[in-house]
C-alpha positions as CSV (number, residue, x, y, z in Angstrom):
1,X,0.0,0.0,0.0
2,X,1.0,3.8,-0.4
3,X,2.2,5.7,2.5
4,X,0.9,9.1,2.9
5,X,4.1,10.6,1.1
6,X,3.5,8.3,-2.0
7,X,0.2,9.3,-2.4
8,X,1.1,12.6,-2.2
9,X,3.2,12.6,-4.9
10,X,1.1,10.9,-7.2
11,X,-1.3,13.3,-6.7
12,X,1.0,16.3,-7.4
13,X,2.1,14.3,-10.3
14,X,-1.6,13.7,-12.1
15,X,-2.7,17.1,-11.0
16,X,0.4,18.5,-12.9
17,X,0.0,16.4,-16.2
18,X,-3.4,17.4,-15.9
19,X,-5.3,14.1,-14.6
20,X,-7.2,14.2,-11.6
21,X,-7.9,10.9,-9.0
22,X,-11.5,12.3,-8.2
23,X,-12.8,14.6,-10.7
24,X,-13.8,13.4,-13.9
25,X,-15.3,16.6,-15.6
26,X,-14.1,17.3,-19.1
27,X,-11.7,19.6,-19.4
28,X,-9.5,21.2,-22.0
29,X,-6.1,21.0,-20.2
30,X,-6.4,17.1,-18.9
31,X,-3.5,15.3,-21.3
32,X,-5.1,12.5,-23.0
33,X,-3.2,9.5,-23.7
34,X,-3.1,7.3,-26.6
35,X,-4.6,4.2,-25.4
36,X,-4.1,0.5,-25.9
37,X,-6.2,-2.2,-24.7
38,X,-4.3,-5.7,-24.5
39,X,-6.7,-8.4,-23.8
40,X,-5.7,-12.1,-23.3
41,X,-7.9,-14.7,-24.7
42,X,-8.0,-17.8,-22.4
43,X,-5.1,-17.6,-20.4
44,X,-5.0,-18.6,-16.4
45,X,-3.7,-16.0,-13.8
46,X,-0.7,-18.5,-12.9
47,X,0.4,-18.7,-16.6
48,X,2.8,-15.8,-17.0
49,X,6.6,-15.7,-15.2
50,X,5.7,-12.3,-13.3
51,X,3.2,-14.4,-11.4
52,X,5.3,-17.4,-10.7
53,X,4.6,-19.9,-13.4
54,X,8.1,-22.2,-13.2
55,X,8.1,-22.3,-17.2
56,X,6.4,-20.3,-19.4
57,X,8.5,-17.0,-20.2
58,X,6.5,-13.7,-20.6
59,X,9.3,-11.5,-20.6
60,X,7.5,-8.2,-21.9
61,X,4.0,-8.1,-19.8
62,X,6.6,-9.2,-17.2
63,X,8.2,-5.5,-18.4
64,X,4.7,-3.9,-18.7
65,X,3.8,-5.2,-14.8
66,X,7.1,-4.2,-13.2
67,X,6.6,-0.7,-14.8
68,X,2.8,-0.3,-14.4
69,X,0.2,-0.8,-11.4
70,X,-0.1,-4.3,-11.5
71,X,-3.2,-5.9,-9.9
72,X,-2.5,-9.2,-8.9
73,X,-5.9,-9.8,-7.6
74,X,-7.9,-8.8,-10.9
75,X,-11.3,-10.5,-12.1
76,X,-13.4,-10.6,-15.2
77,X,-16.6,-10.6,-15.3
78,X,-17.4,-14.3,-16.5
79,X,-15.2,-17.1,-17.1
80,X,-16.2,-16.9,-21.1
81,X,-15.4,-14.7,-23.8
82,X,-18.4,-13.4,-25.3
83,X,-19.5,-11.8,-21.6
84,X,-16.5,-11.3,-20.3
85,X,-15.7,-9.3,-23.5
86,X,-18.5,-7.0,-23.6
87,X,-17.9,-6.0,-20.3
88,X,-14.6,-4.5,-20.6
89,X,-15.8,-2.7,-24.1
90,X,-18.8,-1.3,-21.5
91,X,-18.0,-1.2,-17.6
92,X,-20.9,-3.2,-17.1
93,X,-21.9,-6.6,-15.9
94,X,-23.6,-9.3,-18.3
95,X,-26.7,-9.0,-16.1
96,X,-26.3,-5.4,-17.3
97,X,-25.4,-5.2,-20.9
98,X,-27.1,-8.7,-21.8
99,X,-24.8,-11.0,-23.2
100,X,-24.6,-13.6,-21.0
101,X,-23.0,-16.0,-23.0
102,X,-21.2,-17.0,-26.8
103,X,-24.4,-18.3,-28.4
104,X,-28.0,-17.8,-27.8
105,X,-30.1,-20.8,-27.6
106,X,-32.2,-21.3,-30.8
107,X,-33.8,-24.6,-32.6
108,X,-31.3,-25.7,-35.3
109,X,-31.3,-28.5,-37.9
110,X,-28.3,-27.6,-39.5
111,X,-25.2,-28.6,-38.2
112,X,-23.3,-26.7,-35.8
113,X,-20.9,-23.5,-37.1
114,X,-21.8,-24.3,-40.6
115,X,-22.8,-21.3,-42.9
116,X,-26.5,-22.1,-42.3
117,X,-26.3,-23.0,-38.8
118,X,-24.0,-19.2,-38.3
119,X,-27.3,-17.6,-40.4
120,X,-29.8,-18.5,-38.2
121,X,-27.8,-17.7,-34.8
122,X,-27.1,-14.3,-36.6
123,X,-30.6,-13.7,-37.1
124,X,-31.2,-15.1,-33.0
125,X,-28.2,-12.4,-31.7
126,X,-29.0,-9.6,-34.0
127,X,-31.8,-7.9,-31.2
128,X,-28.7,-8.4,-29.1
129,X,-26.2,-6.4,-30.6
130,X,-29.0,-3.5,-31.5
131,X,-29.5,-3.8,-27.8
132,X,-26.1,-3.6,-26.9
133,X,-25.0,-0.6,-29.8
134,X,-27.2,1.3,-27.2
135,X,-24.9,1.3,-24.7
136,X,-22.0,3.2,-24.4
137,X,-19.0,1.6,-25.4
138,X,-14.9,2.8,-24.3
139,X,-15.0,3.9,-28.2
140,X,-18.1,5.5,-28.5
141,X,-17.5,7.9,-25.7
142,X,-13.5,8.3,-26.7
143,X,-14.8,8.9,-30.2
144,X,-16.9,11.8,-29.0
145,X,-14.1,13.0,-27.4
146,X,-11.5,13.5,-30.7
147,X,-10.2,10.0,-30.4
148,X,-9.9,7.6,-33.3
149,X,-10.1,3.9,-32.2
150,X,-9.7,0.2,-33.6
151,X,-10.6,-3.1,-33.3
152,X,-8.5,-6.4,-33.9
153,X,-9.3,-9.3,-32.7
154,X,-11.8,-11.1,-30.7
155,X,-15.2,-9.4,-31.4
156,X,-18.5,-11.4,-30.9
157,X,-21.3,-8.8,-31.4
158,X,-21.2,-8.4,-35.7
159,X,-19.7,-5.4,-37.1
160,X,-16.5,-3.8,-35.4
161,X,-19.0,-0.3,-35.7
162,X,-21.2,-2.3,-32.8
163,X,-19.1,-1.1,-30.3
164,X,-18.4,2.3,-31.3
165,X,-15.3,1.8,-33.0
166,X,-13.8,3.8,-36.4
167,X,-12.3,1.6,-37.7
168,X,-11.8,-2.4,-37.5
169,X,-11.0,-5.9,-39.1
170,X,-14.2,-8.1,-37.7
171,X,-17.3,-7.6,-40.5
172,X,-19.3,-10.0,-38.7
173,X,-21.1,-11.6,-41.7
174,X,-22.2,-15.3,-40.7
175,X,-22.1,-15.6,-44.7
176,X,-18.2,-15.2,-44.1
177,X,-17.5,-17.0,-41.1
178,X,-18.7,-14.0,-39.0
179,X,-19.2,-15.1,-35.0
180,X,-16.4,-14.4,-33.1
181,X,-13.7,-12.1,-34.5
182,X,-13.4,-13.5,-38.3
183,X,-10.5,-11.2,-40.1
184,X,-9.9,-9.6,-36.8
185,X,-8.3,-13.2,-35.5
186,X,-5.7,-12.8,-37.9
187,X,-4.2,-10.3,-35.5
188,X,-1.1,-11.7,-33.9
189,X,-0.9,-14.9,-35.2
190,X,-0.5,-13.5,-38.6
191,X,1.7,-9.9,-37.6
192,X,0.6,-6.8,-36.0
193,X,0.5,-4.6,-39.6
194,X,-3.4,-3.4,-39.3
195,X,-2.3,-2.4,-35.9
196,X,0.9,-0.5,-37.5
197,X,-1.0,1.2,-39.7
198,X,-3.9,2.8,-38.1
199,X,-0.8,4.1,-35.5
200,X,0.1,5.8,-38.5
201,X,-2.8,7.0,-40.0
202,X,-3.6,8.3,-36.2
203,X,-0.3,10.3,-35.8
204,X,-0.6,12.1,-38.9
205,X,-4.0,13.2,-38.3
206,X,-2.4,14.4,-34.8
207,X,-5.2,12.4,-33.4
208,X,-5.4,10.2,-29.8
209,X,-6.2,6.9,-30.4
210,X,-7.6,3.6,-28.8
211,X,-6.5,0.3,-29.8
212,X,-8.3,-2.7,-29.1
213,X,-6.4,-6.1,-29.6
214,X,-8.3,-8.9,-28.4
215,X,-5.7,-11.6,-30.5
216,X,-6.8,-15.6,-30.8
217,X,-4.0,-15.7,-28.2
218,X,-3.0,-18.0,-26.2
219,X,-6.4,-19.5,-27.3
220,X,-6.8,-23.0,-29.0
221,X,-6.3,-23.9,-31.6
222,X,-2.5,-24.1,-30.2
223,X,-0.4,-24.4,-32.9
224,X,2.6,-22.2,-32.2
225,X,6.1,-21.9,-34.1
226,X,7.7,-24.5,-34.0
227,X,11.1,-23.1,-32.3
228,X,8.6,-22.4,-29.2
229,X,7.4,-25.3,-29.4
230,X,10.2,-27.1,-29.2
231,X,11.3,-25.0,-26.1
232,X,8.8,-26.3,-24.3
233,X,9.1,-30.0,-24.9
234,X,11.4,-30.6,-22.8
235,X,10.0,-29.0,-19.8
236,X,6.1,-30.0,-20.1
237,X,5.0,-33.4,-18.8
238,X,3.4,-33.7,-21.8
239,X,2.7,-32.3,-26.3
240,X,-0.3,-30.8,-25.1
241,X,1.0,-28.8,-22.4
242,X,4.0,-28.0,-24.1
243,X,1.9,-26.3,-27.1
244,X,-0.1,-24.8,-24.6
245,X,3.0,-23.2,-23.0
246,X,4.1,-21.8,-26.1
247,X,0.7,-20.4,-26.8
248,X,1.8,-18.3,-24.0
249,X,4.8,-17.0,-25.0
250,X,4.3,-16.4,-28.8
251,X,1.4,-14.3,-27.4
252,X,3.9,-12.1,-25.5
253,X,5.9,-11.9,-27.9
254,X,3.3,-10.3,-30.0
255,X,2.9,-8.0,-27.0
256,X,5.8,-7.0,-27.5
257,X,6.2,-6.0,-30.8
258,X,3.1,-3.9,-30.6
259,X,4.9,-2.1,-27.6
260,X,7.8,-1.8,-29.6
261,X,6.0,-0.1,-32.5
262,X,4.6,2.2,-30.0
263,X,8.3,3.0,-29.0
264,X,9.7,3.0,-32.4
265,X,7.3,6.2,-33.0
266,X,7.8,8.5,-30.1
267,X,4.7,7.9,-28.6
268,X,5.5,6.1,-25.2
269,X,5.6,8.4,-23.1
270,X,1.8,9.5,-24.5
271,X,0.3,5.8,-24.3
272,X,-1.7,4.4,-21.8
273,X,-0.9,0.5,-22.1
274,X,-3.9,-1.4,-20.3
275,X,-3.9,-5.7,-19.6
276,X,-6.1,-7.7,-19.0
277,X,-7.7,-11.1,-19.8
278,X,-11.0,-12.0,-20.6
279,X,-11.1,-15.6,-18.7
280,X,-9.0,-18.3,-17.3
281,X,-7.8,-21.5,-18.9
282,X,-6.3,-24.8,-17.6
283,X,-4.6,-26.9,-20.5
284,X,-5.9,-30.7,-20.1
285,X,-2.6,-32.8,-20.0
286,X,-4.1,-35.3,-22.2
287,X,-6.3,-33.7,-25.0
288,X,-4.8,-30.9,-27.3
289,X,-7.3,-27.9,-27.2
290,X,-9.3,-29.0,-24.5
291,X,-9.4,-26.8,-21.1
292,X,-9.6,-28.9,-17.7
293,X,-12.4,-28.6,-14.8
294,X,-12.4,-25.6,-12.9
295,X,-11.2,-22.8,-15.4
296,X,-13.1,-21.6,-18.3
297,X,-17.1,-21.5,-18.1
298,X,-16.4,-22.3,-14.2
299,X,-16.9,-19.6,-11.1
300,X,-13.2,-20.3,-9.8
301,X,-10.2,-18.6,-9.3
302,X,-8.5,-20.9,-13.0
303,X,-11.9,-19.2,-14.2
304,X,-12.0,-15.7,-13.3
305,X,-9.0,-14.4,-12.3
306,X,-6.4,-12.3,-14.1
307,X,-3.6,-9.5,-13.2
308,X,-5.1,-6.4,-14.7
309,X,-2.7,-3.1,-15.5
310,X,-2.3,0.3,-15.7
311,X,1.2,0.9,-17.1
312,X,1.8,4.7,-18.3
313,X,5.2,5.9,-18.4
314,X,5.7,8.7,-15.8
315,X,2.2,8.9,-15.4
316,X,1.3,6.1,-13.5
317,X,4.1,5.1,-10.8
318,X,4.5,1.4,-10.8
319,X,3.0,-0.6,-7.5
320,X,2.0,-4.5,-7.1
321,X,-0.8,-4.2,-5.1
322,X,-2.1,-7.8,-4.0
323,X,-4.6,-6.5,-1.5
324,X,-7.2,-4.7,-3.2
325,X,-9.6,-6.7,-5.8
326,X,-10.3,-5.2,-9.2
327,X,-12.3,-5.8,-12.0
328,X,-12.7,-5.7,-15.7
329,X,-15.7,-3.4,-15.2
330,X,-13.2,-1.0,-13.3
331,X,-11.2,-0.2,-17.0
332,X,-13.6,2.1,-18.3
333,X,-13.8,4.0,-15.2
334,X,-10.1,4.5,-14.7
335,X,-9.6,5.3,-18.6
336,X,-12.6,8.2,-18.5
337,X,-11.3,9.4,-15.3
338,X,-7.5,9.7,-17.1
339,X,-8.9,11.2,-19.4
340,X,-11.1,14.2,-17.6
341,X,-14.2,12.7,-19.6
342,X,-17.8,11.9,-17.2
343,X,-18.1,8.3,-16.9
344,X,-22.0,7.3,-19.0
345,X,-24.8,6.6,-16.0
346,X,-24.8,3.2,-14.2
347,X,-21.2,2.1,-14.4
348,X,-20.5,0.5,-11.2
349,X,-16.2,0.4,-12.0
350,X,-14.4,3.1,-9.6
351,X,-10.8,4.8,-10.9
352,X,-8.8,2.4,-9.4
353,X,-5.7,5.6,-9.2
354,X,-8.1,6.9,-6.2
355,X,-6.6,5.7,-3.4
356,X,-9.5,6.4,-1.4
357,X,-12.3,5.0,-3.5
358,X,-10.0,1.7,-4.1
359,X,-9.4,1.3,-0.4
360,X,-13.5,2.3,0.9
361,X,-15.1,-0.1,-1.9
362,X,-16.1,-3.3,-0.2
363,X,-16.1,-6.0,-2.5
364,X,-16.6,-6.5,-6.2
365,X,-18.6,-9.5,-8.1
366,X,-18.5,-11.6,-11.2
367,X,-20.9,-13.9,-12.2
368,X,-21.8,-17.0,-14.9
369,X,-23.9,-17.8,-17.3
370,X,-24.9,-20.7,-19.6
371,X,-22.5,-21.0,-22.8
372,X,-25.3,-21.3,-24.6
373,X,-28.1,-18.6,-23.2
374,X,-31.7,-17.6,-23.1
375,X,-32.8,-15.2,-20.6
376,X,-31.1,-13.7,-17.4
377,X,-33.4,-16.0,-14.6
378,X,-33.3,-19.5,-17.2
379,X,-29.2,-19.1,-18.0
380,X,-27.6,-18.0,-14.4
381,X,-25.1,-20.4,-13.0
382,X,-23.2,-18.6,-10.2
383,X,-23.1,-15.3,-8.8
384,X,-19.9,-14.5,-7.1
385,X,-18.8,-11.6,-4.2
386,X,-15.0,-11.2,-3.6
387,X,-14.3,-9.8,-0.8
388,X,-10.6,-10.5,0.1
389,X,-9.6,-12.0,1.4
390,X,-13.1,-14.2,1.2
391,X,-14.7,-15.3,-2.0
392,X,-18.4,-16.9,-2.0
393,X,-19.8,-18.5,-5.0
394,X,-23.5,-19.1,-4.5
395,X,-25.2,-21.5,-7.6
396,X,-28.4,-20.8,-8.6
397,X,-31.1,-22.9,-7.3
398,X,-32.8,-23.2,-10.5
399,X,-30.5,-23.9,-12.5
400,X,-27.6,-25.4,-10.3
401,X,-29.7,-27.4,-7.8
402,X,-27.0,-30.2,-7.2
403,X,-24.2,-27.4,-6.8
404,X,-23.2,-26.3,-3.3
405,X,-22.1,-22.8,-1.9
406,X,-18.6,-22.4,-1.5
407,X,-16.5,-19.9,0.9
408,X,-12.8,-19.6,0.3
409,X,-10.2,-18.3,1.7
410,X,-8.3,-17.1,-1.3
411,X,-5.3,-15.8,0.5
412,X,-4.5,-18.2,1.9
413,X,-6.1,-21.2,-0.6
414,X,-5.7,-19.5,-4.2
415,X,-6.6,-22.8,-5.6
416,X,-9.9,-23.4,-3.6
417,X,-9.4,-26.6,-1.9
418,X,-10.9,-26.3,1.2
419,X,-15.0,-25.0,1.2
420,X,-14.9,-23.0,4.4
421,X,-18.7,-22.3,4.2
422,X,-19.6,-24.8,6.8
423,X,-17.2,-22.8,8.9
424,X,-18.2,-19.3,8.8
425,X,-21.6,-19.5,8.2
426,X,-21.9,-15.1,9.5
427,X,-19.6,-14.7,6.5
428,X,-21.9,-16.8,4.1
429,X,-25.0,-15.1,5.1
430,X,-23.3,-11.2,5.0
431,X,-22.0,-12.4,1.3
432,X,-24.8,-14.0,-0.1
433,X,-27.1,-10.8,1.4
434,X,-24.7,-8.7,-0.8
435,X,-25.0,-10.3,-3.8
436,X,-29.1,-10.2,-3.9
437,X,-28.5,-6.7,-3.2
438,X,-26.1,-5.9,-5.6
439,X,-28.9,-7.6,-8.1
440,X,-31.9,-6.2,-6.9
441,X,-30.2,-3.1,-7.9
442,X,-29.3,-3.9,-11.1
């Protein structure tokens, strides 16, 4: 934590570039930073050197950790894409801004992700992107604000314009493969030179600009260089992991080259790098491609977890902090209030630079949804309320009537191997009474 002297100083420090911790009103003098959104795509909280992993090598978000305000105790939304996704492109829950999972349930004969089975779930999901386009996204209000943004990579809701963006590489046509990203998962695994050039186009309209990229990485299929994977071989107990592993790295690798870029053009010390990951992954040792229990689509720690940070170069002064949960929903907040801009209405995120609102906030939650979804009461799973160093995840009744409640301890049991419900029953009921809040309110 920050002493009284280091807060100080960070305050002097935002108030003389311009930023402010607590006011978030538009104004003329606030310096507004070029910003770029890095979001990992299946990836487990353990998986990266910076947090421990014995292995895999991620040199350069290693680099953007040590230099940045590093959460260690960061959450998504959901343990899926599709939610988890939408959320950081809003500051809102899936309760919130509706898409609870990747498909929505619908009567098919065709067979599954051909072109006529993609046609009909378009013409299913298509009331929920025109419900979602009127939200407001991180682009849409950045775009109001002089910024030019883009999109690359992941992207489940059509159209890269869905989500307020300029420009963008996913079209979103089911006629074309259009579900989950299409061109836009070429990113990364196929170079970083859509990235390179909007940077370009931006700087010589002397424009700010947001980057989004969401890259098919570390995600399956893993098929990485072969160099990498042959680094791994050795160490893995097995191909699949080994692949897996290299997923990893080839991903930060990619990192770094569009850090590098950023470099290569001057415009560092003006960039506001942001990481995050949209859900948790644990490789199955025996099946290529295949996650294991307890990470993706599941309420636990492999599921939701992930370091989220705030890395601006003389802006921002680097800190680990492994005390104070964060989540997803918090980007949005902390970008507008960088930026001087009002956050839109009902954002429930704080700026996580205030010290004071970080340190008074009591507890954040995340929750999970069918894969494949209906309706908010028919598709809940889990609701979940962190608050560290206690994590409950209450099933639904409904829908998860086998399912037990859980309490951890997740300081002391990051891997959730011990249910402590049965132990602190006070601590069950407190939790569970703020989570039915927390949706009443929704």
């Amino acid at each position: 934590m920050k002493n009284n002297l280091q807060i100080a100083f960070l305050a002097i420090l935002f108030l003389l570039s311009g930023c402010s911790f607590n006011k978030n009103k538009k104004s003329e003098k606030v310096e507004r930073p070029n910003i770029v959104l890095i979001i990992s795509d299946d990836q487990s909280w353990t998986d990266y050197s910076f947090t421990g992993h014995e292995h895999i090598q991620t040199p350069r978000i290693d680099q953007l950790a040590a230099q940045g305000l590093t959460f260690t105790h960061g959450y998504t939304t959901a343990p899926l894409c599709s939610p988890a996704l939408a959320s950081i492109a809003t500051g809102l829950y899936p309760h919130q801004h509706g898409i609870l999972g990747n498909d929505p349930v619908f009567s098919s004969s065709e067979r599954k992700y051909s072109a006529e089975w993609m046609q009909e779930r378009m013409e299913h999901y298509r009331p929920l992107i025109s419900n979602f386009e009127e939200l407001e996204t991180i682009a849409d209000v950045l775009g109001e604000n002089g910024y030019t943004s883009l999109q690359t990579g992941k992207w489940w809701l059509g159209n890269f314009a869905s989500g307020g963006f300029e420009k963008g590489m996913t079209h979103g046509d089911p006629a074309r493969g259009g579900r989950h990203g299409d061109e836009g998962l070429k990113i990364g695994r196929e170079g970083l030179d859509e990235v390179y050039r909007f940077i370009d186009s931006a700087e010589e309209q002397n424009k700010p600009f947001y980057v989004w990229y969401a890259p098919f990485l570390p995600h399956a299929p893993h098929t990485p260089p072969d160099s990498l994977k042959q680094k791994y071989l050795p160490l893995a107990p097995t191909e699949a992991v080994a692949n897996y592993w290299a997923m990893c790295e080839w991903f930060d690798i990619t990192c770094g080259q569009l850090i590098d870029y950023v470099e290569h053009k001057g415009l560092k010390k003006n960039t506001l790098f942001v990481y995050v990951c949209d859900n948790g992954w644990i490789q199955d040792p025996d099946k290529s491609n295949v996650y294991a229990p307890r990470s993706k689509r599941e309420p636990y720690e492999m599921g939701i977890r992930t370091p989220i940070i705030f890395n601006w170069n003389g802006k921002i002064e680097p800190e680990f902090n492994t005390k104070n949960p964060v989540s997803s929903i918090d980007i949005a907040t902390t970008i507008y209030s960088i930026c001087g801009i009002e956050p839109p209405a009902g954002l429930q995120g704080i700026n996580v630079l205030d010290t004071t609102a970080l340190n008074n906030r009591e507890l954040i939650f995340a929750e999970t949804f069918a894969h494949d979804f209906t309706t908010i009461d028919s598709s809940l799973y889990y609701r979940m309320a962190i608050d560290f160093p206690w994590k409950l995840i209450l099933p639904d009744k409904t829908n998860k009537p086998e399912a037990e409640t859980e309490l951890f301890n997740i300081e002391k049991d990051p891997h959730e191997n011990e249910n402590l419900a049965g132990s602190f029953p006070d601590i069950v009921k407190d939790l569970q009474k703020k989570i039915e809040n927390w949706y009443i309110s929704k």
